[in-house]
N, C-alpha and C positions, 0 to 999 in steps of 0.2 A: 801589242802596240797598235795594232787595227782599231781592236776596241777602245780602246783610246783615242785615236784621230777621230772615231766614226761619235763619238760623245764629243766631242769638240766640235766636230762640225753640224750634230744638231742642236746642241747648244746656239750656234753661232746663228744658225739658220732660226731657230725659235726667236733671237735676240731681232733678228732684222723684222720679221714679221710683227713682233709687237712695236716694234719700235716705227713701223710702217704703219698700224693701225691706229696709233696714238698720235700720229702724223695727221691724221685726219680730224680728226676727234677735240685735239685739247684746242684751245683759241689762238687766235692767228695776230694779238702782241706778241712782237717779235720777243723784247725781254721777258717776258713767263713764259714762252713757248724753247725761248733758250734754259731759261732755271729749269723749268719741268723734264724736258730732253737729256739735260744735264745731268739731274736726281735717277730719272729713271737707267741712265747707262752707269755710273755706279750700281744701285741696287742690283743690275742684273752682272754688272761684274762680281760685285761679292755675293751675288746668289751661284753664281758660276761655280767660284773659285770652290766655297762653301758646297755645293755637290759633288766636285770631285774630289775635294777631301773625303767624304763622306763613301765616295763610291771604294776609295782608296780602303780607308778604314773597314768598309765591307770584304773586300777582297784580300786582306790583307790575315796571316795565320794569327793561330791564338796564341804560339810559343808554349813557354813553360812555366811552371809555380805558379799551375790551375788548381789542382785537386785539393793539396795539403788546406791551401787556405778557403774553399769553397766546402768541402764535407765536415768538417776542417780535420787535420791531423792532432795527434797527442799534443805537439808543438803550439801549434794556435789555441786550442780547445782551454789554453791553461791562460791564454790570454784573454781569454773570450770569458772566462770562469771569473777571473780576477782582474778585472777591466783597468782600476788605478795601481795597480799592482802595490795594495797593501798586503794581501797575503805572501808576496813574495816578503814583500821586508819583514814582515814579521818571521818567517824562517830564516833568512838569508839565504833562501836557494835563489841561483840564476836561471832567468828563464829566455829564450829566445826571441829577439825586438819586442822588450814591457813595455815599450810606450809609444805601441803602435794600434792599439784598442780599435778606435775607431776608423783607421784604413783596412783593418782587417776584418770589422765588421759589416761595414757600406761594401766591402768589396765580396765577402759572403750569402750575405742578406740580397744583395743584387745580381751574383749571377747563379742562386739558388731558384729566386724568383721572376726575374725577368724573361726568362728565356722560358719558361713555362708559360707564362703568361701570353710572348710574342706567339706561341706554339695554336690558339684559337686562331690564326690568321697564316702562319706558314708552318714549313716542316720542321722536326726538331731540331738538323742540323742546319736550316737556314737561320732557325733564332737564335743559333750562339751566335753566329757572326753579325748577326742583324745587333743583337744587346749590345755586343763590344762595340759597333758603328756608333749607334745613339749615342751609347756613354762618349766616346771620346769628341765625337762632335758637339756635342752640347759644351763640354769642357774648352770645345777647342773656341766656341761663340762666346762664351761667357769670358775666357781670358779679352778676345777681341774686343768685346764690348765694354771691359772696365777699360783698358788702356784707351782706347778711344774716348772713354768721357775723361780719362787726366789729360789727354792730349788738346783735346778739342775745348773741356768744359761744357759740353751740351750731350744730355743723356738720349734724348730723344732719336731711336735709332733710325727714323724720317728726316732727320733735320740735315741739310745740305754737309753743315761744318762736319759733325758726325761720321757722315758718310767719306768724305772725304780721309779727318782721320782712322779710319775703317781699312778704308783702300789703300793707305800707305802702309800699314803693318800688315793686312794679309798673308801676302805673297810670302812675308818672310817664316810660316808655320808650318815646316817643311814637315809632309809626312813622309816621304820620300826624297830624293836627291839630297840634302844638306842635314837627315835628322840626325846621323851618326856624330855630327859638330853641335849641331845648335837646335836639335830638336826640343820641343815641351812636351811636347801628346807624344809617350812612348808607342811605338811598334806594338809591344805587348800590353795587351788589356790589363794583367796585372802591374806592371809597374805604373800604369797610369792612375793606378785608383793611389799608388805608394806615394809618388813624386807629382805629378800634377794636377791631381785635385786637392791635397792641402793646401799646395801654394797661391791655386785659383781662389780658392776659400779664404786663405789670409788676404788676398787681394782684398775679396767683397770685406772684411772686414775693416781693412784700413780704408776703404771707402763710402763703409754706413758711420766710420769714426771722422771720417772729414766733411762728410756730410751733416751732423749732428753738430761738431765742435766746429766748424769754420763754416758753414753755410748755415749754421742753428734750423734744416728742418726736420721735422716732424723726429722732433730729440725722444721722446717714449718709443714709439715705431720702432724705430732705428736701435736703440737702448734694446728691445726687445728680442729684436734679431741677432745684436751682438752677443747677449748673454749666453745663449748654448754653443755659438762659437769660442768663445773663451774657455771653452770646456773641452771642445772639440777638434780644436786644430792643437794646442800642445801637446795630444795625445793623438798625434796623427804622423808619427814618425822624427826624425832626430835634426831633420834639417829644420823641420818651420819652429820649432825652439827658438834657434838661433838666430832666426831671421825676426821674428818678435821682437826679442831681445835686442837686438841693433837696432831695428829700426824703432824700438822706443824710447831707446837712450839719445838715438838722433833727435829725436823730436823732441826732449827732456832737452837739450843742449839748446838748442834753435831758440824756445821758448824763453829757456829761463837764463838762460845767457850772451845770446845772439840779439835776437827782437827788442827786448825788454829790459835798455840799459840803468838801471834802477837797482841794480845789483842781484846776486840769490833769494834772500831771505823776503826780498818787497817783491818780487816777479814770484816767489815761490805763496805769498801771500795772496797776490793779486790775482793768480790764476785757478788757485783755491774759492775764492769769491766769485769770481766770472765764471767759472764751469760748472755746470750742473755736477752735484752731488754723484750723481747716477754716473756719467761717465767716468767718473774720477773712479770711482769705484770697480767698474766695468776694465777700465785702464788696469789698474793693481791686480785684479784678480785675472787677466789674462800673462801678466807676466810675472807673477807667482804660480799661475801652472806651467809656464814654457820653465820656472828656473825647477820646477817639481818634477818636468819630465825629461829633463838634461841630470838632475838624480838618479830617477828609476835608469835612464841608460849605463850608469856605470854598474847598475846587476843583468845587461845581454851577456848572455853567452855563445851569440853566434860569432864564428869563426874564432876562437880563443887559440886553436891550437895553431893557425895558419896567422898569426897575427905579426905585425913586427913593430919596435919600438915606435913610439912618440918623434924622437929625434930623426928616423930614420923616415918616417913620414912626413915632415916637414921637407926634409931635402927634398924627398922626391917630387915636392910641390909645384916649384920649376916647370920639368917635364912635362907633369900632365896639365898645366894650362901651357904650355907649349905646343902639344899635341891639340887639345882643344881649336886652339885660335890657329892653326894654321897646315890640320890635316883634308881640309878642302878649304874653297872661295867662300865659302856663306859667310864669315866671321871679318876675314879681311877686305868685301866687296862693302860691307858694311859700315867697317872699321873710316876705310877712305871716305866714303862717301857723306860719314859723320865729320869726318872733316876739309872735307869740300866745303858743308851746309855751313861749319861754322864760320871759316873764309870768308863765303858770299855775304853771310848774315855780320859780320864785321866789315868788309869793305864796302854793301850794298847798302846796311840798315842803319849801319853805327855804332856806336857805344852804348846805349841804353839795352838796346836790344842783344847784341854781344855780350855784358855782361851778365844781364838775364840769365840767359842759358850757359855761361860760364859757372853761375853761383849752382846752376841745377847740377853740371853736369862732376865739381869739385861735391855735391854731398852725395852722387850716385857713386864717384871714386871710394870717398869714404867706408859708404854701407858695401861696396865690392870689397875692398882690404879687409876690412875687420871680419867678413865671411868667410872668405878664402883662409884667413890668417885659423879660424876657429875649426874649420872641416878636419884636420887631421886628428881632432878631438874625440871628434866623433865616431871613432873606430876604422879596423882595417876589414876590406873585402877583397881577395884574392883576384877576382873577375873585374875591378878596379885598381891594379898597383900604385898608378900614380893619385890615388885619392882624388884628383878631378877629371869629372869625367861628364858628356851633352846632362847627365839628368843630376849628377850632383851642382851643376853650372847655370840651371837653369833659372835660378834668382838675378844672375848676373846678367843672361841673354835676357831676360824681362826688362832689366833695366837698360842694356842694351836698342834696343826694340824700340822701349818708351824715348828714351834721347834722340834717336832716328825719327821718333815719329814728332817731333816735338819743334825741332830744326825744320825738318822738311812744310810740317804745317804751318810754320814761322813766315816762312819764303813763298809761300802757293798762297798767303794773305796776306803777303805784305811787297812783293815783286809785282811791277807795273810795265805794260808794254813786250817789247822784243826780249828784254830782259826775262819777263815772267814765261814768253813764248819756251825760248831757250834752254830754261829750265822744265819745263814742264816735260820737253821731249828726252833730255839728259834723265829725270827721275822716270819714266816711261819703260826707257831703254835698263834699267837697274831693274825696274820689277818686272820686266818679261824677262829677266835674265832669270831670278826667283822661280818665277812660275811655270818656265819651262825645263829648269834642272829639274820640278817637283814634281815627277811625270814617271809612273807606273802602267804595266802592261795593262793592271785590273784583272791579272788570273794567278796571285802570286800565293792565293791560299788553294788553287784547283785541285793541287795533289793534294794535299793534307783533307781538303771533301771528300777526294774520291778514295783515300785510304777505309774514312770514317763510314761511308757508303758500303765500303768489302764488307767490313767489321758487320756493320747493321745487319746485311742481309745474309751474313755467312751462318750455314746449320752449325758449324764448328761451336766449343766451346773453350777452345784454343784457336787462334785466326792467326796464320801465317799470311803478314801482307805483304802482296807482290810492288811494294815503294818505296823510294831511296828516300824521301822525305821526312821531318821530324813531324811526329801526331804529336799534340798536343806536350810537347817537351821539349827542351833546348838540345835533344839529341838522338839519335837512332833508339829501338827501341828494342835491342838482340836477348834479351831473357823474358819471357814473358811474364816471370815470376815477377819479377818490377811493374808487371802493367796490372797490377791488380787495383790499386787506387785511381787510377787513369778508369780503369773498365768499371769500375763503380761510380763514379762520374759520369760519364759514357750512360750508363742508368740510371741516372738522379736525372738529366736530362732527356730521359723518354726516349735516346737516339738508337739503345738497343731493349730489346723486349726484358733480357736478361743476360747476366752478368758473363763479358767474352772478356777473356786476357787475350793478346796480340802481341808479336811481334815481330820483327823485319830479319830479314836475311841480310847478313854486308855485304853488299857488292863491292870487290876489291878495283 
């Protein structure tokens, strides 16, 4: 916790000193020397915020379900062999998440090479931890930066509005305090490559597609970029299928029977002629692979024997968004506060603007039921009972998030005076609530270093390590006979010269 305050406070202290030197510096009209002042304490708030995630992320362990998919095991190798999983159908053997190809490649191929790579600049066990930081902060920017431009409408990550929607969603990507509720960037490097880089990735797609089809620019570009996503995200695990799949049927509805009263057949016509050929087609072929790789799922054979009925999974639906929404404050600090915005923005703005976000926030309901309604399809996992759970939720917190941010940037551009005062400090006091539940010691991977340090430098070729700590696994590590995959890892990454099996004594 020291290290921590003492990062916070020269943080604070770096902020005052620039912000004292550009005091001098920028010109002395009052209104540009306000906007300028303005911009630059944002930028260094989400520069802030944005490094200690980062440091977070550094310090943070690697957990478990490294190796198998990194050397890869028998399991993966067959997914890696048979990427669209035609050679499974054509035997009908089942094989272990088929249509997970490309998370289980980027997630391979990257911490194969990466940590080799970071290894010309640090030591070997600094560059695992350093890979998994990068990765999941890059992840964590790029979610920030699309929901910020649907919030805002301005890409430009300089631009005042921007920044502004920036700093409203923040606070709320909790890599500590609140992640166990409403986390996105898992804890574990591997889940995040599973659960939040498809979803980030679907993000960038439905935003190079509204970009091209509702803003018409640079339609080829864009077209170009989406094509190997349509390739790439329905074969990137069982959730963003499903999320495809709705949310194209939403926009299939809006279009051709909402907007365009002119009936099916003359809007199904009309939109045919207006849209470039290319997306239409880009359109189809992304959700002809999400319905291709909701097929290859019915040949998994993970968990079949620990599985339980369809019916039985539905019940339990309940629950586990009960548990979700209300085993900490992240979920219901939110929940109020979303509707506080809409209150004000109905008593303050009016009716135009109230229904506005009313129409948003009735097709963000929607696309959340038909999601939730579809998950128990998608199979049973024992370490999940009630089927929802912060990373299978995490389409819902996005959306969640985005409506928070959407309200709030409604009221901070459209409130005037004491009104706009009053608010400003009410949303103030909500996101240092955020930011200070999100608050790590920074030494929470120490043990798990200082195991891998015994390991490295022990003459043994069996290492009994003196740590209560899980290495690199969701759990103690008492046969060494099991750390054989772990210590071949351990080798692929440079960290021991040659191949040590390990393991831990219980301390009762």
């Amino acid at each position: 916790m020291l290290e921590c305050r003492r990062f916070i406070f020269l943080m604070s202290s770096i902020i005052m000193l620039i912000f004292r030197i550009f005091d001098e510096i920028i010109p002395k009209n009052r209104l540009m020397r306000k906007s300028i002042l303005f911009t630059l304490f944002i930028v260094f708030l989400l520069s802030g915020d944005l490094t200690y995630s980062f440091l977070q992320y550094y310090h943070s362990p690697l957990y478990g379900d490294l190796e198998g998919g990194i050397l890869p095991n028998e399991d993966v190798q067959k997914i890696i062999d048979d990427p669209f999983g035609v050679q499974m159908l054509k035997t009908g053997e089942k094989h272990i998440n088929p249509n997970r190809f490309f998370s289980h490649f980027f997630f391979m191929k990257y911490l194969q090479g990466f940590p080799l790579f970071l290894q010309n600049f640090v030591k070997p066990i600094q560059s695992v931890y350093l890979s998994s930081a990068i990765f999941k902060i890059i992840v964590q920017f790029l979610f920030i930066y699309f929901l910020s431009v649907f919030i805002t409408g301005e890409g430009n990550v300089f631009n005042k509005k921007f920044l502004i929607g920036a700093i409203l969603i923040t606070p709320l990507f909790q890599t500590y305090g609140y992640n166990g509720n409403m986390g996105i960037i898992d804890k574990s490097i591997a889940y995040s490559f599973f659960y939040a880089l498809p979803i980030v990735l679907s993000i960038f797609f439905y935003y190079l597609f509204y970009e091209a089809f509702c803003k018409k620019r640079n339609r080829l570009i864009r077209s170009i970029l989406m094509f190997p996503l349509c390739i790439i995200l329905p074969l990137s695990g069982p959730l963003v299928p499903g999320i495809i799949l709705i949310t194209s049927a939403l926009v299939i509805i809006r279009l051709l029977f909402i907007e365009n009263k002119s009936g099916f057949i003359n809007s199904l016509i009309y939109y045919l002629k207006k849209v470039p050929k290319l997306i239409i087609l880009l359109f189809i072929l992304m959700n002809v692979m999400s319905l291709y790789s909701l097929f290859l799922g019915l040949y998994d054979s993970n968990y079949i024997a620990d599985s339980v009925s369809i019916f039985e999974r539905y019940i339990r639906l309940p629950l586990g968004l009960f548990d979700v929404l209300t085993q900490s404050l992240g979920f219901p600090l939110v929940l109020i506060a979303i509707g506080i915005n809409s209150y004000v923005i109905k008593k303050q703005l009016g009716s135009a603007d109230y229904q506005r976000h009313i129409k948003v926030l009735k097709w963000i309901g929607i696309f959340a039921i038909a999601y939730l309604l579809l998950l128990p399809l998608g199979g049973y996992r024992p370490y999940r009972e009630n089927t929802i759970r912060y990373d299978t939720f995490i389409p819902v917190t996005i959306c969640i998030i985005y409506f928070w941010g959407i309200t709030s940037f409604t009221l901070l551009q459209k409130l005037k005076g004491l009104k706009l005062r009053d608010y400003i400090i009410g949303l103030s006091v909500l996101l240092l609530i955020y930011t200070f539940e999100d608050t790590s010691n920074l030494n929470e991977n120490n043990c798990e270093k200082e195991a891998l340090e015994y390991i490295a430098n022990s003459p043994n070729d069996i290492v009994k390590v003196p740590t209560d700590c899980n290495i690199i696994s969701w759990n103690k590590m008492t046969d060494y006979k099991k750390s054989d995959s772990k210590a071949e890892l351990l080798m692929m990454w440079k960290i021991t010269d040659e191949k040590k099996l390990f393991y831990q004594e219980v301390i009762e």
